[in-house]
N, C-alpha and C positions, 0 to 999 in steps of 0.2 A: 568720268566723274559721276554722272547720273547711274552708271551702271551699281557703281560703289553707293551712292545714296538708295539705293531700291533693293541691295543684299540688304543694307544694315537695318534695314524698316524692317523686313522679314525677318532675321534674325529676331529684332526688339518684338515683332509682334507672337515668331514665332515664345520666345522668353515670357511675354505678359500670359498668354495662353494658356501656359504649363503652369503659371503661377495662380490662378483661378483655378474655381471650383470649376468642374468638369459634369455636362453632363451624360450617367451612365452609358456605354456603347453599347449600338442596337447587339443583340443576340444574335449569333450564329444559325443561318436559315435552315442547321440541322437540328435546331430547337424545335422547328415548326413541324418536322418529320418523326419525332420524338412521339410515341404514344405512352411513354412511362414517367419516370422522374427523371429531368434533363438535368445533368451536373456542368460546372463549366467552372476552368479556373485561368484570368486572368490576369496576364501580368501588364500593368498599366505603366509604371516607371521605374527609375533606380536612379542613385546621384554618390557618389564615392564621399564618406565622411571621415572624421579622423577615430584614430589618427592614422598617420603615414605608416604603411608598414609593405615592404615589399616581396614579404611571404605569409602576410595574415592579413591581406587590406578588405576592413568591415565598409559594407556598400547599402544605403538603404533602401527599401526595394516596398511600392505600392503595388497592391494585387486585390481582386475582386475576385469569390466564389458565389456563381447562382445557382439557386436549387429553385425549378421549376414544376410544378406540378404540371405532368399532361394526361393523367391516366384519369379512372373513372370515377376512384374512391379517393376519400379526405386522407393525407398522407399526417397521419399523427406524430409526431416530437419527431422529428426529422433528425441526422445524422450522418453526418457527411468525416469521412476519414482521407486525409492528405498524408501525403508520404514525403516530407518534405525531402530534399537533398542536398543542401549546401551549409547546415549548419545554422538554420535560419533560428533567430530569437525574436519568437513576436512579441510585440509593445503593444499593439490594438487588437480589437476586432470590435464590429460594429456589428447590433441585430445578432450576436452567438455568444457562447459562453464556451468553455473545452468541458467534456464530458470529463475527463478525471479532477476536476475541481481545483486547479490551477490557477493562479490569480496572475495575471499579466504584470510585467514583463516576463517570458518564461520562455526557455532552450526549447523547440519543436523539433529536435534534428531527426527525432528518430518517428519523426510526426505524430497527429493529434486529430483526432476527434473534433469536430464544431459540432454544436448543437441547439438548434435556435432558440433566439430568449430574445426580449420578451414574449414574442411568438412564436411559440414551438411546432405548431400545426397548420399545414396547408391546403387548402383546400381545393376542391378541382372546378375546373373550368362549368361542367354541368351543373354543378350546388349555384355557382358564382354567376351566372349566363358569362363566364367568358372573361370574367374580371381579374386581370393577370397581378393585381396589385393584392389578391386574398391567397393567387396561387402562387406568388413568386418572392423567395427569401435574398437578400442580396447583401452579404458579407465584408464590408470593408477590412483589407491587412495593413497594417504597417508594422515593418519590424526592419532588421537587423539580417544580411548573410555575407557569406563571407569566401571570396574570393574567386566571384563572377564580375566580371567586369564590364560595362556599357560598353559596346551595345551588345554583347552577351545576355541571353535572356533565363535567369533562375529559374527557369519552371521546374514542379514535384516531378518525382517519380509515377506518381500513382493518386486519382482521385476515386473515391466510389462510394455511392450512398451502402450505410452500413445496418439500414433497418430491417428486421427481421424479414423474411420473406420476397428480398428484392433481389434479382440476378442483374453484375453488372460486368461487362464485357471489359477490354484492355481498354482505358481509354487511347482517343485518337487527339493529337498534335496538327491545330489547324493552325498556318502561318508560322511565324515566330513567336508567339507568345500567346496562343491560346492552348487547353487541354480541354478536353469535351470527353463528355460519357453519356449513353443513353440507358437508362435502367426501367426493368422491365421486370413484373410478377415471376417469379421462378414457380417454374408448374413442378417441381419435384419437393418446394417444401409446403406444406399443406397447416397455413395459419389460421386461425380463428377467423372467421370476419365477424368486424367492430359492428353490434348492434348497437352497444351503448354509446354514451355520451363520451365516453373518457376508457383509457388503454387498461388492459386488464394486466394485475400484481403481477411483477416480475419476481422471479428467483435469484436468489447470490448467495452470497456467502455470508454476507452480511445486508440487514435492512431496515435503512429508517425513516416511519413515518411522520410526516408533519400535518396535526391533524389542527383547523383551525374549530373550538371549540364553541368560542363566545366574540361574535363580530360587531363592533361599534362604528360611529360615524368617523371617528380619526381613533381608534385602537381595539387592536384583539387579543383574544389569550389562545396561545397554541398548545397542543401539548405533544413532546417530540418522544419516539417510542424507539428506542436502537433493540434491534434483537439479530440474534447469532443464528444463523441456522448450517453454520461448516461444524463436522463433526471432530473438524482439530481449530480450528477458529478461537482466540481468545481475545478478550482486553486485558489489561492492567492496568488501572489508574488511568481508565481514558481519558481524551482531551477532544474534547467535538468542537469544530473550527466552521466558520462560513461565511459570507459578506453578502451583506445589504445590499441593497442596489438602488434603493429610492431615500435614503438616509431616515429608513428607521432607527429605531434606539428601545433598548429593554428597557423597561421600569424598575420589573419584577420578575424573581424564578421563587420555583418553589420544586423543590426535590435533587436542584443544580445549585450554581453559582458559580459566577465569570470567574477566570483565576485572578483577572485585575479589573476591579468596582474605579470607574475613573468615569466622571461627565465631563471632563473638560474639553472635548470636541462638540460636544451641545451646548455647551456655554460661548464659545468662540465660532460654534455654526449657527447656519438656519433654524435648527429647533427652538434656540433659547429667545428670539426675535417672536416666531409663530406661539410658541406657548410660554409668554409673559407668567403665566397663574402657575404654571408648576414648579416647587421645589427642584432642583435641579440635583443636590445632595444628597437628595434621596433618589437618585436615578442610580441603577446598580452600571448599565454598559451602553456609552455611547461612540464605542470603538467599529469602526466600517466592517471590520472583521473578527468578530467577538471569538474567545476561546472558555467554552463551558466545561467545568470539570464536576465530577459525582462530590456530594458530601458524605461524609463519614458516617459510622453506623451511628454513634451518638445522636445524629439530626434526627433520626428516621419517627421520631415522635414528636419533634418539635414542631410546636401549633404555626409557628409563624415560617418555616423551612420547610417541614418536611412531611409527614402524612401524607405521602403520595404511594403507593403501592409500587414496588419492585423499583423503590427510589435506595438511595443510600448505601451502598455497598464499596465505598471507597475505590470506586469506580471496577470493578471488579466484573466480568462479562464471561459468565463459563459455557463451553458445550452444552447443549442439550444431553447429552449422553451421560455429563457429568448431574449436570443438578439442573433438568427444566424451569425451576423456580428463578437459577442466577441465570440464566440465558438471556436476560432481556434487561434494559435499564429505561426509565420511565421518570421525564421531568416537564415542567408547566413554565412556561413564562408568559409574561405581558406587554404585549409591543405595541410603540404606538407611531403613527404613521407619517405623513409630510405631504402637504399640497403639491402635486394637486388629487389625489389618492384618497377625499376625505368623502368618502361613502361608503356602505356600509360593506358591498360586494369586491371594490378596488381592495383588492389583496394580492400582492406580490412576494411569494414565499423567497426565502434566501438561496443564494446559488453558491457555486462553488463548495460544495462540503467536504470536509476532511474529518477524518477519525484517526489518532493513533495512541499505541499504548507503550508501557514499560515493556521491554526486552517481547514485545509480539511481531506479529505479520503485519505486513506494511497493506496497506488499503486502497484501492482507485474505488472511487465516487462516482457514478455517472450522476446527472442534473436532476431537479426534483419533477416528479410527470402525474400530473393531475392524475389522479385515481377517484376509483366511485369513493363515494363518503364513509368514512371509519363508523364501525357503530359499536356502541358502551353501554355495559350495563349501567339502569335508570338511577342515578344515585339516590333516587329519593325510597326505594327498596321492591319498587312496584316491577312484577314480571316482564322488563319490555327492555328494548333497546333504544337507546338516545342515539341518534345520527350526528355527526362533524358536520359543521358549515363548508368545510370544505377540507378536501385532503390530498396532498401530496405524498408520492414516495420514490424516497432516493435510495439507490441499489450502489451497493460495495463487493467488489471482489478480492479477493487475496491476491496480492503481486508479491510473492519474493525477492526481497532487495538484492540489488548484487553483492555487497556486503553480511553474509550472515553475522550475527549477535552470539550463536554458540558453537562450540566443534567437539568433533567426536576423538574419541582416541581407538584404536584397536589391539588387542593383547593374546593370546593363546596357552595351552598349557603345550604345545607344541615346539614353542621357540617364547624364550626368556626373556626378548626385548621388547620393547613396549613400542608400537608404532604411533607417534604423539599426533596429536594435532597439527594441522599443515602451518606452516611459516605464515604469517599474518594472514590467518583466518578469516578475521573478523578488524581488518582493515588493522588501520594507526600505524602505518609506515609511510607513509609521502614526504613527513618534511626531512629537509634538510640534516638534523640533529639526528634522527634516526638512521640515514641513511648511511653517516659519518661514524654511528658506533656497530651497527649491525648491519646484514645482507638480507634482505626484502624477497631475496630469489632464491637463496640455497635450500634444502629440502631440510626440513627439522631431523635434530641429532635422535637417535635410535637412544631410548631411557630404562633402567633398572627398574623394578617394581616399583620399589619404595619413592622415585622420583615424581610420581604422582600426587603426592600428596606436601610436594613444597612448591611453593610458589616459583614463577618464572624466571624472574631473576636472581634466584638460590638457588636454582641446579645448575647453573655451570659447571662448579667443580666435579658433581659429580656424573654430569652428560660426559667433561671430556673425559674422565677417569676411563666412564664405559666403553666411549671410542677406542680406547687405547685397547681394555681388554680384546675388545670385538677386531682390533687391528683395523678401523675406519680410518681414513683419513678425512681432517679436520678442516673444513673452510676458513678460510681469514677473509674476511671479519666472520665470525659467527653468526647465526641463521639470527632474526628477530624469534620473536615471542609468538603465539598466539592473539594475543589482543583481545580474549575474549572473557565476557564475565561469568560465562558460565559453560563450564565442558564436561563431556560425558563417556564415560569410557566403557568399553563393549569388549569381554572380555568371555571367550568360548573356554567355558571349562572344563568338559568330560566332554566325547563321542563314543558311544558301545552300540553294539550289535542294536539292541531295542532300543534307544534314545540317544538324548544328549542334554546336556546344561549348560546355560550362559549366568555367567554375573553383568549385571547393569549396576552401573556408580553412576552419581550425581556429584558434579561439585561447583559449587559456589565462590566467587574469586570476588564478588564486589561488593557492595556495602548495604542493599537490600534484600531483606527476608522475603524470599515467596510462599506464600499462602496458598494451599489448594489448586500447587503445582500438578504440571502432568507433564510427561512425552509420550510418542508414541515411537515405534520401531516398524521400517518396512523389511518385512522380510517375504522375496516374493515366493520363498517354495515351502516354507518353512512353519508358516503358521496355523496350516491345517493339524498339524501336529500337537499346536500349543497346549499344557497341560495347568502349569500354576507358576503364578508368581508367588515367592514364598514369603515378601517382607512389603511387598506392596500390594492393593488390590488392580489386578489384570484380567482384562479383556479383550475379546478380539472385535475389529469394528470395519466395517464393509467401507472402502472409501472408492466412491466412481463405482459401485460395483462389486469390487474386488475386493475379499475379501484375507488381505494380504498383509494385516496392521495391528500390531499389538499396541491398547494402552494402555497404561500402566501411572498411578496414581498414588498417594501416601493413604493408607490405613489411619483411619478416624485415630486423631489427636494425635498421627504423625505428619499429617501434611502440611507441614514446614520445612522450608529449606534454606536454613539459617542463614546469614552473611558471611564474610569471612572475618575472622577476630585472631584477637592476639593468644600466641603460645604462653604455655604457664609461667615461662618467665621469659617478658619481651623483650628485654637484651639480650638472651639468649636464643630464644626460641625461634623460629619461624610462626609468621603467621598462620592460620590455619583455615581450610576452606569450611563452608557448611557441604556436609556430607549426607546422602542419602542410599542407599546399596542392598539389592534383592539378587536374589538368585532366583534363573528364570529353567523352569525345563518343561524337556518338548519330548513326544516318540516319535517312533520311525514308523508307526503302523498305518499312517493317513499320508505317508508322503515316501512311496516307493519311491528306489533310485535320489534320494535326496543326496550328496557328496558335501556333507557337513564343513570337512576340514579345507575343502579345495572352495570354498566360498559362500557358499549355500548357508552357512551357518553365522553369517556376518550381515551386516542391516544394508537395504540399497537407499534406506532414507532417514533420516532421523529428527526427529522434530523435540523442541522444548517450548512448553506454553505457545503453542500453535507458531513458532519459529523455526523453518526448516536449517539446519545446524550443517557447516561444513564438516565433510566425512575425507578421510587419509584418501589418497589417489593410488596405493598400497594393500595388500592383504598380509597378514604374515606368513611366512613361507617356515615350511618342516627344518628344522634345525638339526641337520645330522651332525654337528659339532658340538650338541650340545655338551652330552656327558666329558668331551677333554675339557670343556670348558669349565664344566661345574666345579672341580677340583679347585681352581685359580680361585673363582669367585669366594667361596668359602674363604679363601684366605684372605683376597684382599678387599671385600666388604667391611667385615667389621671396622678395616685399616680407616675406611671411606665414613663409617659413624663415626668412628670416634673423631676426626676430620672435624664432620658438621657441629659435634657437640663443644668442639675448642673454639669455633667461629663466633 
């Protein structure tokens, strides 16, 4: 009996234990042997929650990552990358934020970036005499994974600081549940070293500053600066996203404006309690997570909106290659702050930032990182530059989503069939209803010229028509669609001795106009050759390097690319797409041994308003049937209009 009384105290004590706060575990005595950045990732507990499932059962799982400073130098905005491995969805972190600008709860399966906030910078043991609380960052997780079971211990794949200039070996597996890494200066990459106060401008593809202009005792005015600098990089209609973190709130913009003007989170929060004296109704954004979009060109003289330089462009963000003037967008607001933050220096710039736009590149954010001070010409007209109070900047690079937005088609004068776009392109096949009228997997039907220019679900009749001729056999259920708004078709016209010519189409399938469109075409043997576009303005443009990229643009007071609209008579007609079409040609005199027809002569990449566009998994092959074939066709084309015109 006493035996039984003295388990169940242990048990109960061991229970109350786990249910307190814990404090932190000493560090691994390979910390202390560590002469670089010592990484460590800790797995502290797990507990099975619901629901029940006995081939997906979600388990929640507490974990700790420390970054310790042991080296000589102050380790600037630190950067640690875990390679998660179970599918994990994290709900916290504590002291970090995710460099791609990620707002928690959020899937890490294919892991993430931490990057500390609110202090990003570590400092070393000799700055500190030794003070491990200035050197050492300590990351609390809780999250979600799935299908480790206690006492099963989820640890990553893989931790390692990711900051420029650091070599870091496999991490080592101490126990059951630690990962450890020691990082150490890599002597083969050869970094600046930091005289100054703060990290010197990064490069991306895209970059925006947050420059703090005018600093009060509880509010400042910033002014946020996005510019382009990829030479296929675009916006459309941007939408710039980011969250507060100490429950500021906008007053005021001038050159922008939230897409939803709502104070009702400062009315029903802390702000409206601390600042009794301010109008609240005249507060434009007191959402945790504001979404700022450009104003139209209309504002761009308006005294109380707009009057901001390289403000208003209906959000519009071009190439530098294209027009240096629209490269960049430029807007002002006025933020004000929240106890206990009310002095004039306590500024907390916003984290987590997102950028995207209509039918562009998709964007990752890294965190914003103190930089030296922006400096502006004197607005009062005097030859000098005015310095920012302070300034931040957040770096963006292009990620191509797995789903593209456009698809290419490919065509030849070699063979008559038109190689279309791949079976959902550009996604919208998962549900159910799709999946019950069409196949998501079959290869798209091989199409007739003229099929091009009817919409997706009007060529049926005559895809299968052409199956028939061509003798294809036909899938049940038929292929889905494309899915895409907008595709582009690449069509090799001529090959002779001294050259060759391409036609390029554009077409437009959804219901907005593009303005001061472009794409570009990678062609990698092909474009030293390049001579003229004859209906668009074309150029060649070095990307990485390589100058292997045609791009190609609408000629002044053509660069529109309609919508798709209705037939001249839309009971009868087919809708029609907006249309754009040049003919491109090239010599053979700068590109010996080019083999035009066998591949050389078709694009390895295609991009529309800086969106890389899915391309056929196909080339067209030499049609030695063609001429029996031509005979039939003549005949039963016509058969096939006249078809469409009784529909």
């Amino acid at each position: 009996m006493g035996l039984w009384i003295l388990l169940l105290s242990l048990f109960t004590a061991i229970s109350l234990t786990s249910s307190q706060p814990q404090a932190p575990p000493p560090l691994s005595p390979d910390a202390n042997l560590c002469n670089g950045v010592f990484v460590s990732y800790v797995y502290s507990t797990g507990t099975k929650i619901k629901p029940n499932d006995t081939k997906n059962q979600p388990y929640r799982f507490e974990s700790a990552i420390t970054v310790l400073n042991n080296g000589r130098d102050e380790l600037k905005s630190w950067r640690v990358f875990v390679k998660f491995a179970h599918r994990e969805i994290l709900v916290s972190a504590t002291n970090a934020v995710l460099s791609d600008g990620s707002s928690l709860p959020v899937s890490v399966e294919n892991g993430t970036i931490f990057s500390g906030f609110p202090s990003a910078d570590l400092k070393s043991a000799i700055m500190t005499a030794g003070d491990v609380t200035q050197m050492e960052a300590r990351v609390e997780l809780v999250g979600t994974q799935f299908g480790v079971a206690p006492p099963r211990v989820p640890l990553p794949k893989n931790i390692t600081l990711v900051n420029d200039g650091w070599s870091c070996p496999k991490p080592t597996q101490r126990g059951w549940n630690v990962l450890e890494v020691c990082c150490t200066p890599n002597p083969n990459i050869t970094t600046a070293k930091i005289v100054e106060k703060f990290l010197p401008r990064q490069e991306g593809d895209l970059t925006i500053m947050y420059d703090v202009t005018r600093a009060y005792q509880s509010s400042y005015y910033a002014q946020v600066t996005i510019e382009n600098h990829n030479p296929l990089g675009r916006l459309d209609n941007w939408d710039l996203s980011f969250a507060w973190m100490k429950d500021e709130f906008i007053f005021s913009t001038r050159g922008a404006y939230p897409s939803v003007v709502d104070s009702s989170d400062c009315i029903s929060g802390p702000q409206s309690k601390y600042y009794g004296q301010i109008d609240f109704s005249n507060v434009l954004s007191c959402a945790r997570r504001p979404h700022i979009i450009d104003l139209p060109l209309t504002k761009y003289n308006d005294s109380d909106m707009g009057r901001i330089p390289f403000c208003c462009r209906n959000g519009t963000i071009l190439p530098r290659s294209m027009d240096p003037e629209k490269s960049k967008s430029v807007f002002q607001m006025q933020v004000y702050k929240m106890p206990p933050d009310l002095n004039i220096s306590a500024i907390t710039p916003p984290q987590n930032w997102q950028i995207k736009g209509n039918l562009n590149p998709d964007y990752k954010c890294g965190p914003p990182v103190r930089v030296s001070s922006s400096q502006f010409p004197d607005p009062s007209g005097l030859p000098s530059n005015k310095t920012a109070f302070a300034s931040w900047q957040v770096v963006c690079n292009i990620s191509q989503p797995a789903t593209p937005k456009c698809c290419v088609s490919f065509s030849s004068y070699f063979n008559d069939s038109i190689i279309p776009c791949k079976t959902c392109a550009c996604g919208g096949c998962s549900s159910n209803r799709v999946a019950r009228t069409c196949s998501a997997t079959s290869p798209a039907l091989l199409l007739p010229p003229q099929a091009l220019l009817i919409p997706f679900e009007n060529r049926t009749t005559l895809a299968t028509a052409w199956a028939a001729i061509k003798r294809r056999k036909l899938p049940n259920p038929l292929p889905c669609g494309d899915n895409c708004g907008v595709s582009i078709n690449w069509h090799l016209a001529t090959d002779y001795r001294g050259g060759w010519t391409a036609r390029v189409t554009l077409f437009n399938w959804g219901e907005t106009d593009f303005a001061d469109w472009f794409t570009a075409v990678e062609l990698k043997k092909a474009v030293p050759g390049f001579q003229k576009a004859y209906s668009f303005n074309g150029t060649t443009i070095a990307i990485n390097g390589k100058n292997s990229t045609v791009l190609m643009e609408g000629l002044p007071g053509l660069n529109y690319l309609m919508a798709e609209s209705d037939g001249k008579d839309p009971d009868k007609d087919f809708r029609v797409p907006g249309k754009q079409q040049s003919v491109l040609s090239f010599t053979k005199k700068g590109t010996p041994g080019i083999k035009v027809h066998s591949g050389d002569g078709f694009p390895t990449k295609v991009y529309f308003n800086g969106q890389e566009c899915s391309l056929p998994s196909v080339l067209p092959t030499n049609n030695s049937q063609r001429r029996h074939v031509s005979t039939s066709l003549l005949m039963v084309l016509p058969f096939l209009a006249l078809m469409f015109l009784r529909i």
